[in-house]
N, C-alpha and C positions, 0 to 999 in steps of 0.2 A: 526454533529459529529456521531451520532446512527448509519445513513447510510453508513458513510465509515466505522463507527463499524460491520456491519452487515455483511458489502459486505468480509470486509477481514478477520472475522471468517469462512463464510464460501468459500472463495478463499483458505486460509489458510488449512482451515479439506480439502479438496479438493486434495490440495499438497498430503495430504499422502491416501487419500481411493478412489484417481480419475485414471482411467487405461488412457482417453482422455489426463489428465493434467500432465499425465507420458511421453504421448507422446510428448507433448507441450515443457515438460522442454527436450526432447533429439533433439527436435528440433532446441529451441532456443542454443543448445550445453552447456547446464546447469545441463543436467541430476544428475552429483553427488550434486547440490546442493538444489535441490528437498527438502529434509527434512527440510534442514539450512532454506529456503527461508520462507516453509510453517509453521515452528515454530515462524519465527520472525513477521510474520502477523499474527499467533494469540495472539502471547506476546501483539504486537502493536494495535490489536483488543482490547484486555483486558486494554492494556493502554488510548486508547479511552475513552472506561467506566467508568474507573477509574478516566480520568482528568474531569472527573461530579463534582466531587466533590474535587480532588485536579488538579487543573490546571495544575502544574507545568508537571506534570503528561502529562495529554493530549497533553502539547506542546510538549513534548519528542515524544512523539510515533505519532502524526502528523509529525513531522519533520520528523521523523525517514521513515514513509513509503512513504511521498514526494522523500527522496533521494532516497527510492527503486524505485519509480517509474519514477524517472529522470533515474537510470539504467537500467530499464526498455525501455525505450522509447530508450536510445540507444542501447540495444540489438536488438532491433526489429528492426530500421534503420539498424544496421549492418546486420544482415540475410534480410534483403531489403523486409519485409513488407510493405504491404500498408499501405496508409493515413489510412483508414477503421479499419487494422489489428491494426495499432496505437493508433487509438482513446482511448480507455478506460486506456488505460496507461496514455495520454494527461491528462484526464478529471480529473482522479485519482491523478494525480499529481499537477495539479491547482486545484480541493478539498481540498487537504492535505497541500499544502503550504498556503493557504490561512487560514485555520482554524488554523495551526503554528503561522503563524503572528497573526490572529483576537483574538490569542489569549496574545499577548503583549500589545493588545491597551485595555485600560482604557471600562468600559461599557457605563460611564458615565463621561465625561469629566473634566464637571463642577461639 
């Protein structure tokens, strides 16, 4: 959970002090939503940290930036990225959905 916290505070700060990741979002043809994106990954970073101690919490914001990254992944297929260019969306996304879920099941069964 830390690591996807890490990774999208600073993806996130990025959004708004990156001149590369300005270029990136006028790429993927996202450019006006540049701020929107880069605020809800560090909301979602913050929400991270937060479900440490209230779950309910971290399932939100897992979820929350698995669907970013499920639109993710088709943004990138639609501008015809590579597998390559794809990956970290992929990876990010089965992270995040996984930690969503891992976090309905029980730690302890029995």
């Amino acid at each position: 959970m830390l690591f996807s916290a890490v990774s999208f505070l600073g993806y996130g700060a990025a959004c708004f002090l990156s001149t590369y990741i300005k270029g990136e979002f006028d790429r993927y043809r996202l450019g006006s939503q540049r701020a929107l994106v880069g605020a809800l990954q560090l909301g979602a970073a913050l929400g991270l940290v937060a479900g440490l101690d209230q779950p309910w919490i971290g399932r939100a914001a897992s979820g929350g930036l698995a669907l970013m990254m499920l639109v993710a992944v088709v943004v990138r297929i639609r501008i015809k990225d590579t597998l390559l260019q794809t990956t970290p969306a992929l990876l990010y996304l089965a992270l995040n959905a996984y930690l969503c879920w891992a976090s309905f099941c029980p730690a302890d069964p029995l």
